[in-house]
KELORO-551467 format. One record per residue (C-alpha): residue in three letters; x, y, z. Coordinates in steps of 0.05 Angstrom, whole numbers, plus 32768, in hexadecimal, padded with zeros to 4 digits. Each point is the difference from the previous one (the first is absolute). Layout:
ALAXYZ
...
% end
This chain:
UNK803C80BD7E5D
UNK80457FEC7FE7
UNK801E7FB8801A
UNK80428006801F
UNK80377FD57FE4
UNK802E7FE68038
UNK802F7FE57FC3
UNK802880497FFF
UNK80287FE98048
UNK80297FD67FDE
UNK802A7FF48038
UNK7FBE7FE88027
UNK7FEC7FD17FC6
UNK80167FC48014
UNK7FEE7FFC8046
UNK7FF67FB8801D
UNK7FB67FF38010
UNK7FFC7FD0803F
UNK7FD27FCD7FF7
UNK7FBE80098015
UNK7FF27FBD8020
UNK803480198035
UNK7FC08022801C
UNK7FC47FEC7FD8
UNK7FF97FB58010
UNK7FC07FD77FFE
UNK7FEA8000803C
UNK80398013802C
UNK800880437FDC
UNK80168045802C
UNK7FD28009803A
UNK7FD480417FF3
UNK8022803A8021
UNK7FC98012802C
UNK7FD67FDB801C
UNK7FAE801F7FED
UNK7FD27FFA7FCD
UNK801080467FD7
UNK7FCD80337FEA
UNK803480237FC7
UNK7FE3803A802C
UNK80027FE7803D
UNK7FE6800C8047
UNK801D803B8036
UNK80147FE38038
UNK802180388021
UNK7FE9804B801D
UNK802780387FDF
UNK803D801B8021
UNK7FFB802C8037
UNK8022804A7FF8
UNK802E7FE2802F
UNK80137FC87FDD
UNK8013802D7FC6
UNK80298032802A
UNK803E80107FDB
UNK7FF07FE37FC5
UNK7FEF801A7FB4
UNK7FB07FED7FF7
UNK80047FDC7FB9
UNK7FC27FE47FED
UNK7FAB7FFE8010
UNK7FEC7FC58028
UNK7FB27FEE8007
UNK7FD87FC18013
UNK7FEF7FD07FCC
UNK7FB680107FF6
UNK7FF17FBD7FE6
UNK80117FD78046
UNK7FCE80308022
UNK7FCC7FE47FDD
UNK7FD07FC8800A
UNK7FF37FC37FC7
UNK7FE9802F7FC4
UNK7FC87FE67FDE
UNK80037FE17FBA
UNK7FD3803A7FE8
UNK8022803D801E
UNK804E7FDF7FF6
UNK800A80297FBE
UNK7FE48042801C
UNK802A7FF4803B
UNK803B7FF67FD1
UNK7FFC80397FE1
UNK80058027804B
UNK803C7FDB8012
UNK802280127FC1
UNK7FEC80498001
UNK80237FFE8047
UNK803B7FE37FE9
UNK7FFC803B7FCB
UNK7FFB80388033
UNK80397FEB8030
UNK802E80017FC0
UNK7FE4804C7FF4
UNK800D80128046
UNK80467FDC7FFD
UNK8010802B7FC6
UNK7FE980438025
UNK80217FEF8041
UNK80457FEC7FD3
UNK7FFB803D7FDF
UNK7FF9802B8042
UNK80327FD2802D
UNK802D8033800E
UNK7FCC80328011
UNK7FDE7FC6802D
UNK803E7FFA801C
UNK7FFF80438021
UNK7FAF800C8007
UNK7FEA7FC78018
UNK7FB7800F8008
UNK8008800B7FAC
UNK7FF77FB57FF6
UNK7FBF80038027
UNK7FE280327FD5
UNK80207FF67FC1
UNK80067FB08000
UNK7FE47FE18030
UNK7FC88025801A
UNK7FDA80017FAB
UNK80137FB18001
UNK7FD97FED803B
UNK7FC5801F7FE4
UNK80077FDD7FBD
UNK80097FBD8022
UNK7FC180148031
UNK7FDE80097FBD
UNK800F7FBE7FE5
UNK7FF87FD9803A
UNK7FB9801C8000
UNK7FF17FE87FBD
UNK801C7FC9800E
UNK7FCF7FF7803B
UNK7FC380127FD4
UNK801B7FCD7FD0
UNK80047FC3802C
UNK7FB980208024
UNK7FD57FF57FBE
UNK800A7FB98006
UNK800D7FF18049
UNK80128021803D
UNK802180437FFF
UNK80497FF1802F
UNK80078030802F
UNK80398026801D
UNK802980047FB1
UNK8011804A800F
UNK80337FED802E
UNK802A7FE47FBF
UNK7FF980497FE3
UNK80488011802F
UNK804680097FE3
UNK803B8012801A
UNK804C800D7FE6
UNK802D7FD68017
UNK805A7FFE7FF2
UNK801B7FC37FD9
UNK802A7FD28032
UNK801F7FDF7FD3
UNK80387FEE8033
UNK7FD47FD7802A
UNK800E7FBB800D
UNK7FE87FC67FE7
UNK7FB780117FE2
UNK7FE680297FCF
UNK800080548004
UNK80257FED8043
UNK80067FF88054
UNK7FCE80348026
UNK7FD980137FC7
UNK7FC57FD27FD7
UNK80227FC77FE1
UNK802B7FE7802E
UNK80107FB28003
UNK7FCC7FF88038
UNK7FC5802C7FD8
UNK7FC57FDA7FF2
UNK801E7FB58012
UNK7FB97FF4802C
UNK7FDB80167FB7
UNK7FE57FDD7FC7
UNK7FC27FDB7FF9
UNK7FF57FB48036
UNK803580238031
UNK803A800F7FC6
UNK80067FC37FDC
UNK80437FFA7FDD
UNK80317FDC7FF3
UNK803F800C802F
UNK8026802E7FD6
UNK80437FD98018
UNK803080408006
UNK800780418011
UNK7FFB80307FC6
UNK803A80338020
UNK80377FC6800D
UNK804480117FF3
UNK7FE7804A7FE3
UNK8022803D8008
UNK7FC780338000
UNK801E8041800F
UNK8028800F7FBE
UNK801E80448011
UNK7FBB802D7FE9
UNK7FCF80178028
UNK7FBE7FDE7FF5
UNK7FD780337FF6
UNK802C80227FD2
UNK7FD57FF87FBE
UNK802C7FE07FC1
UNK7FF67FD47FBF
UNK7FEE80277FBF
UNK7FBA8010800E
UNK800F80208046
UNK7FDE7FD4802C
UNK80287FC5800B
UNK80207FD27FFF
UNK8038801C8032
UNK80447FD6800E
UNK7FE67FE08037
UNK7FCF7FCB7FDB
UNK80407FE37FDF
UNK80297FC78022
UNK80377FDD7FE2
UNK7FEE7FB77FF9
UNK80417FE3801B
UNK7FF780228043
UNK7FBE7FD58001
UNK80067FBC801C
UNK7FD97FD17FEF
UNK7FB97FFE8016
UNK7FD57FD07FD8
UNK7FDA7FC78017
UNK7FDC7FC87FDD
UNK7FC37FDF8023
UNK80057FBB8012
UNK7FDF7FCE7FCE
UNK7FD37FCE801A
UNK7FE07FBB7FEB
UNK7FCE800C7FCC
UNK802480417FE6
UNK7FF2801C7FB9
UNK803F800C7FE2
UNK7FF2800F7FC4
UNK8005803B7FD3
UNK7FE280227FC5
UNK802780337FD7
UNK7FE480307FD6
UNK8029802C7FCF
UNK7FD180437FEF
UNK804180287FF1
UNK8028803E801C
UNK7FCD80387FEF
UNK802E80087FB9
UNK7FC580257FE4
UNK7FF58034802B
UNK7FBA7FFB801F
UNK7FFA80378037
UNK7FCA8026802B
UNK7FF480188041
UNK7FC17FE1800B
UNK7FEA7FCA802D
UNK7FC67FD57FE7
UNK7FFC7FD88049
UNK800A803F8030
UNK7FE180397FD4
UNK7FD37FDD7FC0
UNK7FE7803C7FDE
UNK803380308019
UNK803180197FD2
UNK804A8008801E
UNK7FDE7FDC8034
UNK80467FEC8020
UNK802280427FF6
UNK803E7FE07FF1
UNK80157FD37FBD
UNK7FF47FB37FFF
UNK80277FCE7FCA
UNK7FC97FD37FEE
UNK80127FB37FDB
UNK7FCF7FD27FEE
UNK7FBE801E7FEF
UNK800280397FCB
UNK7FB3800C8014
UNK801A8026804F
UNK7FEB80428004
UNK7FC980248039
UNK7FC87FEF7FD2
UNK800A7FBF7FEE
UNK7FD37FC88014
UNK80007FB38014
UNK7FE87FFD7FB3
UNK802F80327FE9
UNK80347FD4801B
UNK7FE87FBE7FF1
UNK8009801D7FB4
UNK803D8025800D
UNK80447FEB7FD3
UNK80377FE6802B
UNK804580077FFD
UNK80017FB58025
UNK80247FC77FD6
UNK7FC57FD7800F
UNK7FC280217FDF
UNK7FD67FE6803B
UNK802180298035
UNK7FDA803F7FFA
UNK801680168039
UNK801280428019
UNK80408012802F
UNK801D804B800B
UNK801C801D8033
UNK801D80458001
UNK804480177FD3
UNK8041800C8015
UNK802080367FE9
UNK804980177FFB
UNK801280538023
UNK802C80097FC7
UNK7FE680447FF3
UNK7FE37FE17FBD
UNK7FB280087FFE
UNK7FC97FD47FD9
UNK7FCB80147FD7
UNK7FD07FFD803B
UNK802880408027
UNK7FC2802A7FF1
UNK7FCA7FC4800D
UNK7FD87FF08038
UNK80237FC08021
UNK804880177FEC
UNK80178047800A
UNK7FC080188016
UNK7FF97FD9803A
UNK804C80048013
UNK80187FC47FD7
UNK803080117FCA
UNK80467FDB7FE8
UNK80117FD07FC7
UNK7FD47FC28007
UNK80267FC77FFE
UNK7FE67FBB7FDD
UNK801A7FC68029
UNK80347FC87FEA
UNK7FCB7FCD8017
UNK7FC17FEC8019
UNK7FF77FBD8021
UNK7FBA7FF08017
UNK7FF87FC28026
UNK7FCA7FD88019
UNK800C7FD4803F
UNK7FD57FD68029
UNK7FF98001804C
UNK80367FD3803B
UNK7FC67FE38020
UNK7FD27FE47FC4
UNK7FE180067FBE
UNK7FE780357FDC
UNK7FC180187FE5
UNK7FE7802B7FC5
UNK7FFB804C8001
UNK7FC9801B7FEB
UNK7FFB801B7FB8
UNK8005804E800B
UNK80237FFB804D
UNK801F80488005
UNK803D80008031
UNK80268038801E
UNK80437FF0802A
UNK8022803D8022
UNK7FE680458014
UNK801580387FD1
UNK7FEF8033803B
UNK802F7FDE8036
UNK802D8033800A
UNK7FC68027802B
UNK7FD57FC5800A
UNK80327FCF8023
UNK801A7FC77FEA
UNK7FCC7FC58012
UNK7FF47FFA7FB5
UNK8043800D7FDE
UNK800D7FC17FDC
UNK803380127FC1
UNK804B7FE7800F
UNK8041801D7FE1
UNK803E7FE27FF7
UNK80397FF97FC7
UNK80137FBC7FD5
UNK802B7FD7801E
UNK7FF1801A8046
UNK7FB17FE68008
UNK80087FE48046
UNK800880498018
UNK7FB9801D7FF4
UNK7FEE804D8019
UNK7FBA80168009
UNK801080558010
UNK803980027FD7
UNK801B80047FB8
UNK803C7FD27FF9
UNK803B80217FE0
UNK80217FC67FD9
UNK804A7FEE7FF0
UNK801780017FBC
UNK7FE87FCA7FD4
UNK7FC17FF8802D
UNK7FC2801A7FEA
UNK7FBF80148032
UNK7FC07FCE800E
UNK7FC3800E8013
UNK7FD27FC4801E
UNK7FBE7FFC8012
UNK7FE87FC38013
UNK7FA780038002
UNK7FCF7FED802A
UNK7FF27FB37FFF
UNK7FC67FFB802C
UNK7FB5800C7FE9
UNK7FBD80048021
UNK7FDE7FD37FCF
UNK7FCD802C7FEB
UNK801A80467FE8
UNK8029801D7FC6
UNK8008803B8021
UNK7FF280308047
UNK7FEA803E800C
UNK804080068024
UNK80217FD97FC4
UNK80257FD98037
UNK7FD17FD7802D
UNK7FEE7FCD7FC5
UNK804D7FEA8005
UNK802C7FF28031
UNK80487FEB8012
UNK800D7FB28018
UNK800A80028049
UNK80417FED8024
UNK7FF07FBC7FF9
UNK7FF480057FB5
UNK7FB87FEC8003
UNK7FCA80357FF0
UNK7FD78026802E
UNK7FB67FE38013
UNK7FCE80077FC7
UNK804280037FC5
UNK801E7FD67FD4
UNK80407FF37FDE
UNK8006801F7FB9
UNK803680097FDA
UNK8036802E8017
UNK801880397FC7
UNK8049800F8013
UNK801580337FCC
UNK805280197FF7
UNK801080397FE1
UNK804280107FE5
UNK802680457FF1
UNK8040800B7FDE
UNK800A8045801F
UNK80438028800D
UNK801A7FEC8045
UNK7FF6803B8038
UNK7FCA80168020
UNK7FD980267FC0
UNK7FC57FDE7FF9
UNK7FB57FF6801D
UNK7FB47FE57FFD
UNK7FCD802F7FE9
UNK7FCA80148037
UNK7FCB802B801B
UNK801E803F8008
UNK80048002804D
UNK801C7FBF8004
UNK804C80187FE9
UNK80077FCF7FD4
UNK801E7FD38040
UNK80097FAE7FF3
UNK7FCC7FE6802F
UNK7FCF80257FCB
UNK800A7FC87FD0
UNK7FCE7FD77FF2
UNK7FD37FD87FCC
UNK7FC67FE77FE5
UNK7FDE7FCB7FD7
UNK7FBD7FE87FE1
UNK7FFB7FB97FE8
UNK7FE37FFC7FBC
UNK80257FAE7FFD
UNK7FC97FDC7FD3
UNK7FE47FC28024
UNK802C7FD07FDA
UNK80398024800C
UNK7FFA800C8048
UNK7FE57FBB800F
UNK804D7FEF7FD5
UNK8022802E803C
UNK7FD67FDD8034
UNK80147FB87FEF
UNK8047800D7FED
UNK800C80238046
UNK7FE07FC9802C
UNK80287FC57FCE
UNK804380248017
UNK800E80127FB6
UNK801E803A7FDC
UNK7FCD801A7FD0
UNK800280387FCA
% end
């Protein structure tokens, strides 16, 4: 796949980059957006819209439970089998998202044509793999009972002019979806602002009309300009006994084009296990197959040779009408993701400590995953990706794509998980080993404070509404999508080098 030079915009060139530590400061950095430990594909907290509900409105996308928060702690033994269901779910709602987009406007007036053609043959494929899924977990434990009632789907329309939360007011998502979730009673931190401030959602195009080059998003209505925003940011209050601290680490900008569509945390062993395209830095070793070994081996594109660390997340792309080499692959044009890939300007990531105390080690081989790539139908308890533009980073958006003023170029932040139960590198789940600092900045019961990835991500893209995040299919490649994930392959001297320089209040490299 060819690299995309952002050097041909001349007149885009020499954009000013605000400085990072604007947002990224040790720690005091940008309060997390949301306010739960994220599963990357996180938890349903919503039922599907009613028929009413979606009176009067154009049905634009496939929205089913997340299988994976219907299920009890998988066993160690059956977690790869299991895996391999979830993914081959994932894999049939995009298939049935493609045969309902192709028959929309016969949908549209046969209604009982989505049963049989869509939704109807869906449900028994998920029924399938929920059973196998059952006889997996059953070998080694107790069979759960009651998984066919995740096997439902429904369509639903794309309210992208709700208010303030994620696909939008009276359908799943909205700002009040899921805020009694999340693992010891929802324990984040308070996300200090309301994602919608300031936004103008409605931008003169009907949200369910479909747009962006691939057909299925994103429409008008993501985009806000960022100097309607105000600002919105708050920093938590440092305490006695702070760390404050940081620890930089410079693994490049993805200038040597390493991408796939797999997910090693979600899906290991699934190809195109994400269905959409991820930028990866760090670790050259990523792929679905790869192993803690395969890792700890890996080249790295990191400055220092002992960060063999991993970090993707998934590509933005300009709707230029110009396509990459992947327009026929699985994870690009296949699964509804197409558009010239752009490399960003920069890529800050940033280690900070936590306002209420020192910091301890991650574990060798911790995998994290911040956001939920399937927000748009699952609600937005997990979204965790913000968006703003250079010069503007006290006005952060969580359901919208900023559209930037000239000489301003867009961000992307994520700041991780800093919270961890001590014991595990990972969850069936891949969220209830982590966790978000609660209001008061201390960690829930039974975690403790590691240090916090905060990653910023910078694009040099025309100004105007003409971009967007790859994702699943269904998921109309909306903002709250964004998300990303990381597995700590730091070796010990290295990490304990973070550790130290974080609770001594230095700046480290």
């Amino acid at each position: 796949m060819r690299r995309t030079s952002r050097k041909k915009r001349s007149t885009l060139a020499n954009r000013a980059i605000a400085a990072s530590a604007a947002l990224i400061l040790g720690g005091g950095g940008l309060v997390a957006v949301n306010v739960y430990a994220s599963a990357g594909e996180g938890p349903s907290g919503s039922s599907p819209p009613t028929r009413t509900q979606n009176a009067g409105r154009q049905l634009s996308t496939i929205d089913c439970p997340e299988a994976v928060n219907g299920l009890p702690e998988v066993p160690d033994e059956a977690r790869g089998e299991v895996d391999r269901e979830l993914a081959a779910m994932d894999t049939q709602i995009t298939d049935a998202y493609q045969q309902f987009a192709d028959r929309k406007e016969q949908i549209a007036r046969d209604p009982g044509l989505a049963e049989n053609a869509v939704l109807g043959p869906l449900r028994s494929k998920r029924t399938a793999s929920l059973d196998r899924i059952g006889i997996a977990i059953g070998r080694v434990g107790e069979r759960p009972a009651g998984l066919e009632s995740l096997a439902g789907c429904s369509l639903r329309a794309d309210d992208s002019r709700g208010g303030n939360g994620g696909p939008g007011d009276g359908g799943p998502g909205g700002q009040d979806q899921g805020q009694n979730q999340g693992q010891d009673g929802g324990q984040g931190q308070d996300p200090g602002q309301d994602p919608g401030q300031g936004q103008d959602p409605g931008q003169g195009e009907d949200p369910g009309q479909d747009q962006g080059q691939g057909g299925n998003g994103p429409v008008a209505a993501d985009f806000v300009d960022i100097q309607s925003v105000q600002p919105n940011v708050d920093r938590p209050r440092q305490r006695r006994g702070a760390s404050r601290g940081t620890f930089t680490t410079d693994c490049g900008r993805n200038e040597n084009g390493k991408f796939n569509p797999d997910n090693v945390i979600v899906a290991p062993g699934v190809s195109n296990g994400a269905h959409h395209m991820h930028d990866y830095i760090g670790n050259q070793a990523n792929d679905a197959f790869a192993s803690d070994d395969d890792l700890a081996n890996g080249a790295t594109t990191c400055r220092n040779q002992g960060d063999r660390s991993t970090y993707y997340w998934p590509v933005l792309r300009l709707q230029n009408g110009q396509n990459e080499d992947d327009v026929d692959a699985d994870g690009g044009g296949r699964d509804q993701n197409v558009g010239e890939i752009q490399t960003p300007s920069q890529v800050t990531l940033k280690f900070v400590g936590s306002p209420v105390g020192r910091v301890t080690a991650m574990p060798r081989f911790l995998r994290i995953i911040t956001g939920d790539a399937k927000a748009f139908t699952n609600g937005d308890a997990n979204a965790n990706a913000s968006w703003s533009c250079t010069g503007f980073e006290d006005r952060q958006l969580t359901d919208k794509y900023p559209i930037c003023p000239e000489g301003s170029q867009v961000v992307r932040t994520f700041a991780f998980q800093n919270c961890w139960d001590g014991q595990n590198t990972d969850s069936a789940n891949h969220r209830t080993h982590v966790a978000f600092a609660q209001e008061n900045g201390r960690c829930p019961n039974g975690f403790r404070a590691v240090p916090q990835l905060v990653q910023r991500i910078v694009y040099d893209v025309p100004p105007g509404p003409g971009f967007a995040v790859d994702s699943f299919p269904e998921q109309l490649h909306k903002p709250i999508t964004d998300h990303g994930d990381f597995i700590n392959v730091f070796d010990d001297r290295l990490m304990n080098k973070m550790v130290r320089c974080i609770n001594d209040g230095r700046r480290c490299r």
